[in-house]
C-alpha positions in Angstrom: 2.2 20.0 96.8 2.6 16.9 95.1 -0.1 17.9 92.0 0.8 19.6 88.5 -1.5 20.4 86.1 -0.1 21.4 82.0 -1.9 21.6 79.0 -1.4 22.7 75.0 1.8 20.7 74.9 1.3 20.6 71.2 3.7 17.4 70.7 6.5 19.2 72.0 8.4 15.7 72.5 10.9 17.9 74.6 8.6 19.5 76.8 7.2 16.1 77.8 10.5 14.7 78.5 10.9 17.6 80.8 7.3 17.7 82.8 8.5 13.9 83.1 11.7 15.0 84.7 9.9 17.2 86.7 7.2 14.9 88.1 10.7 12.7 89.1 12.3 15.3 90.9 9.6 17.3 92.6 8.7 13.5 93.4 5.0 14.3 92.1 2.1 11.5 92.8 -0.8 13.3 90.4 -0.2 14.6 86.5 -3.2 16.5 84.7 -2.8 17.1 80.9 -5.8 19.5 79.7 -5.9 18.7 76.3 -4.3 19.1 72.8 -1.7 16.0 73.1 -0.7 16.0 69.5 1.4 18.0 67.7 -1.2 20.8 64.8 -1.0 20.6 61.9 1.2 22.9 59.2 -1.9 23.2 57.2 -4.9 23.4 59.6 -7.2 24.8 55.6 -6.2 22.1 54.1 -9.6 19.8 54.5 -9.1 17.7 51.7 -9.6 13.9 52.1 -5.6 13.4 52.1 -5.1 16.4 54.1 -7.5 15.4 56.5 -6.0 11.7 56.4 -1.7 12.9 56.5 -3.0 15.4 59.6 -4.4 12.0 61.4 -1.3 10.0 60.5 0.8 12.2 61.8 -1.0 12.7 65.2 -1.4 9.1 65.4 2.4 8.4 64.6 3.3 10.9 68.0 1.1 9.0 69.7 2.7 5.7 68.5 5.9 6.5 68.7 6.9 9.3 70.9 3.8 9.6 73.5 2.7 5.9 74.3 6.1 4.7 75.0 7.4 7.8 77.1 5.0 7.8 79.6 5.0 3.8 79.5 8.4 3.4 80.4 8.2 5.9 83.0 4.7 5.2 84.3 6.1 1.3 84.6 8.6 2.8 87.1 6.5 5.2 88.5 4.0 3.3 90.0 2.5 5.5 92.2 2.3 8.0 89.9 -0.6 9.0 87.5 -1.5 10.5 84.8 -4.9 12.1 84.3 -5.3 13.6 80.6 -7.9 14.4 77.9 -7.6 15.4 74.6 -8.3 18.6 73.1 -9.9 20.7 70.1 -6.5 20.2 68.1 -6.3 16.8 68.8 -8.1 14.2 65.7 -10.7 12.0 68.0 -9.7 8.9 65.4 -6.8 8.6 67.2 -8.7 8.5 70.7 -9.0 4.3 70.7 -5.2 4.1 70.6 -4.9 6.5 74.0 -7.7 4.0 75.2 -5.7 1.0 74.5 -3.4 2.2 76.3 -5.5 3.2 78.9 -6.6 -0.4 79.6 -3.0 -1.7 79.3 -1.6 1.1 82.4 -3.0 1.3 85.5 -1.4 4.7 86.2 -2.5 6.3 82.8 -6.6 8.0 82.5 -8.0 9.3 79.4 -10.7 10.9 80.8 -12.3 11.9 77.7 -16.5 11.8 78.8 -15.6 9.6 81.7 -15.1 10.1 85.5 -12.6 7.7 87.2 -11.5 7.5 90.8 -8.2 10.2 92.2 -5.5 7.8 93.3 -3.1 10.0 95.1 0.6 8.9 97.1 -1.3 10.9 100.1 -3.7 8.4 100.6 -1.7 5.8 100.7 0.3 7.4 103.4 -2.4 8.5 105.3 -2.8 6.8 108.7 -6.4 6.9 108.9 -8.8 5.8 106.4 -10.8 8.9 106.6 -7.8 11.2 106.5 -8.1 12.3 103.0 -10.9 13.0 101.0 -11.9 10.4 98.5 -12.2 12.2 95.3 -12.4 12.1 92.0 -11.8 13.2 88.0 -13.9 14.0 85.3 -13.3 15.3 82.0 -14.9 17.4 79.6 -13.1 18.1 76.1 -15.6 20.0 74.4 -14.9 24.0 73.2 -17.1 26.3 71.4 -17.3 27.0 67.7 -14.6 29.5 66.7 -11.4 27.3 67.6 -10.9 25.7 63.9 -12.2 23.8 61.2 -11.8 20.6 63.2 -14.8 20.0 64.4 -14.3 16.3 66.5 -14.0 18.2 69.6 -16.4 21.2 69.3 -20.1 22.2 69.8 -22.8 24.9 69.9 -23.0 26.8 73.3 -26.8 26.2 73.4 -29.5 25.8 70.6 -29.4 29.4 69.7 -26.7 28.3 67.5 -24.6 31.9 67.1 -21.3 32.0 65.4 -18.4 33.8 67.3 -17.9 37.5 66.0 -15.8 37.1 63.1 -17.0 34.4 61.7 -20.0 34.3 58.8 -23.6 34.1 60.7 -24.9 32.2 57.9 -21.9 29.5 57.9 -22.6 25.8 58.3 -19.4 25.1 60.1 -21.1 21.8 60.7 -21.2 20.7 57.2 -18.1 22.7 56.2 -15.8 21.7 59.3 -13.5 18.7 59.4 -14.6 15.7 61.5 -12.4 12.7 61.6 -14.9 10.5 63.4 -18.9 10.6 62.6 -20.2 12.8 65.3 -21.3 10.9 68.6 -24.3 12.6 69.7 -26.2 16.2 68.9 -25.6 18.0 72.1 -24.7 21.2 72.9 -22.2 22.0 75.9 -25.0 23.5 77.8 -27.0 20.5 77.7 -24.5 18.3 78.2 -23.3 19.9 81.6 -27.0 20.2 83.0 -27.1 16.9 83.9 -22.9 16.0 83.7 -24.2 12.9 85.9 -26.8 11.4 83.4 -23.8 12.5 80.9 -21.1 10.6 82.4 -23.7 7.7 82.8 -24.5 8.0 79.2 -21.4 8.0 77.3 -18.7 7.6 79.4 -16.9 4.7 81.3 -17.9 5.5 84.6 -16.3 4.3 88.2 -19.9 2.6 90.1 -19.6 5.9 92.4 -22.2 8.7 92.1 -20.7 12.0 90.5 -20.6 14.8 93.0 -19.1 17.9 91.4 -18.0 18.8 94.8 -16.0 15.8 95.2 -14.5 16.0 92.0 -11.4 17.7 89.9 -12.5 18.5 86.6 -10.6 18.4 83.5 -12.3 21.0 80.6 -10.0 22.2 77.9 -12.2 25.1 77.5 -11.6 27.5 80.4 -14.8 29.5 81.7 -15.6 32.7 79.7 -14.6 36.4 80.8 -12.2 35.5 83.5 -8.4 35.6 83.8 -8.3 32.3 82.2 -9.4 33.6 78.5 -8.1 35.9 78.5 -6.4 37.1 74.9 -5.0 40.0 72.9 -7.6 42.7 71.6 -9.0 41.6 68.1 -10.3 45.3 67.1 -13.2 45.4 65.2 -14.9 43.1 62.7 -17.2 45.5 60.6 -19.4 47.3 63.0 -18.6 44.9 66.2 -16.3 45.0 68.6 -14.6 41.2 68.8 -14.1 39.5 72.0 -11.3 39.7 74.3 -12.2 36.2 75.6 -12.7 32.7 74.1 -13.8 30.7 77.1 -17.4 28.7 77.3 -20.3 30.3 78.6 -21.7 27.1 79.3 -18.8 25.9 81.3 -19.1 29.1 83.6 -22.3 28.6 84.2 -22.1 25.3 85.3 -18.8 26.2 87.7 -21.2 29.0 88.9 -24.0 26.9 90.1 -22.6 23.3 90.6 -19.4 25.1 92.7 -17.1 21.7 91.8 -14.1 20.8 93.8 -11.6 22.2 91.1 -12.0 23.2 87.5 -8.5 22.8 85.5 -8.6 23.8 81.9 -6.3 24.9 78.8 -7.3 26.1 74.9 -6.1 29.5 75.4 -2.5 29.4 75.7 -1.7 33.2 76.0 -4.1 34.0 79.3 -1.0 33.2 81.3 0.7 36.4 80.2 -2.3 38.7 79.1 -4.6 37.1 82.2 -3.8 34.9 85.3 -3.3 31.5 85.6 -5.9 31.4 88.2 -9.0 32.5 89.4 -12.0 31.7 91.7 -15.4 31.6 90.8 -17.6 31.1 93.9 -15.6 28.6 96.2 -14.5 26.8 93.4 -10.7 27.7 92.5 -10.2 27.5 88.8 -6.4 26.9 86.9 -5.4 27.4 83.2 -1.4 26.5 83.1 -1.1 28.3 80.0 1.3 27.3 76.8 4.1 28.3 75.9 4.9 25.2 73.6 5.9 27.4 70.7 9.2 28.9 72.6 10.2 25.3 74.0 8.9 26.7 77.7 6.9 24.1 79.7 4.3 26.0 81.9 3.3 23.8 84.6 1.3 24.9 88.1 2.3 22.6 91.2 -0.4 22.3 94.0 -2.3 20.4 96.8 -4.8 18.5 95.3 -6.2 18.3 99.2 -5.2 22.1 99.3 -6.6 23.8 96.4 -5.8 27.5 97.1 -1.7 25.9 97.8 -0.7 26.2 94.4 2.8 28.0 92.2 3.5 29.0 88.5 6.9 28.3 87.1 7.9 29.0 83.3 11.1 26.4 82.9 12.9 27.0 79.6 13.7 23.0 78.1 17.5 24.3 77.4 
């Protein structure tokens, strides 16, 4: 099992040095990161134009100096190796050319933010036969519904329909009232987007010249799929005369695991579904993973599997001290 999947490090500087330890000793060929790189922010109200700008500079100075030249140092010695990450809800997208940059500087390093690139794996390079293992691939999808936050660079409507989570005012243009850091890219909503995830990819992202088969290929949401395991959080009670949701995950993203049936769906967003949930769960054929987070308590949550395997998988909880 030579695969681990984490996500909702938060910036926890220490909890990367540790996955990185990790990925050394368990001698591990394939790192997925499902989102929210960055560390929040203190005041996530505060959407004033130099609360808005301090929030970016201080994402964008992890990323300078803490992120960038942790995994370059060890990605440079780790050449087989790599790192397969988006960004998440929590994460400003202004800051998403740097993690491109370095993107085009490290072979071993994919922000797959809208983009599908090819799975390079050690297995394939040990493999006698050409055919031995399955060429796949990785996509990535960063999108979560409305209800997350005021930043807005990273969410969308469901559908057209347009509803506001329970708990939040119908009548609220979250659009308009939201923080963006970033003019918005397109006017989609996650359903449309994942009808046609091929035209998608084709549209907007940076795409390998192979066609996208979501059978062939492990994709990265930071949403996980509603009203499984995998979104699984405390009870909210009521909000005036409705019950609220127990679950935060994407309809749309179910859906689309439902009929497409892809290769393997790893996601993040709700950090608590590891304790109150599962860390995963299969819908259809397709086996679908939520690591969890436990950022807050300095406990890396990480899942080790078989990326040729996907039902060989294992959850550990390891404490940084």
């Amino acid at each position: 099992m030579n695969a681990v999947a984490v996500t909702d490090l938060h910036g926890n500087s220490q909890l990367y040095e540790l996955l990185l330890r990790i990925v050394d000793l368990w001698k591990i060929s394939s790192v997925f990161i499902s989102g929210d790189l960055a560390p929040g922010v203190h005041e996530p109200t505060d959407i004033s134009v130099v609360g808005v700008a301090e929030a970016a500079d201080n994402q964008r100075s992890f990323f300078t100096d803490v992120f960038v030249p942790m995994f370059d140092l060890f990605l440079s010695s780790h050449r087989q190796t790599h790192v397969y990450a988006i960004m998440g809800n929590d994460d400003r997208r202004v800051n998403e050319p740097l993690l491109q940059e370095f993107d085009d500087a490290t072979r071993n390093f994919h922000l797959v933010n809208d983009r599908m690139v090819e799975f390079r794996n050690a297995q394939q390079i040990r493999a006698f036969f050409p055919n031995e293992v399955p060429k796949l691939f990785v996509a990535g999808y960063p999108y979560v519904p409305i209800g997350g936050g005021l930043l807005m660079d990273w969410v969308k409507h469901e559908d057209h329909v347009g509803l506001m989570p329970p708990g939040m005012e119908s009548l609220m243009d979250i659009d308009s009232s939201g923080i963006r850091t970033v003019k918005r890219r397109f006017d989609s909503t996650i359903e449309e987007d994942l009808s046609d995830f091929a035209g998608y990819l084709t549209k907007w992202g940076v795409t390998s010249e192979a066609t996208y088969d979501p059978t062939k290929t492990i994709h990265l949401f930071h949403a996980p799929p509603y009203n499984t395991p995998l979104d699984q959080i405390a009870p909210q009670g009521r909000f005036d005369f409705v019950n609220l949701p127990d679950h935060i995950g994407s309809t749309a993203i179910r859906r689309f695991i439902e009929n497409k049936q892809p290769y393997l769906a790893l996601c993040g967003h709700c950090h608590e579904a590891v304790v109150l949930g599962d860390y995963r769960t299969d819908i259809g054929e397709t086996r679908c993973v939520n690591p969890g987070s436990q950022a807050h308590l300095d406990v890396l949550s990480i899942v080790q599997f078989d990326p040729y395997e996907t039902t060989e998988m294992k959850q550990f909880f390891i404490n940084v001290k």
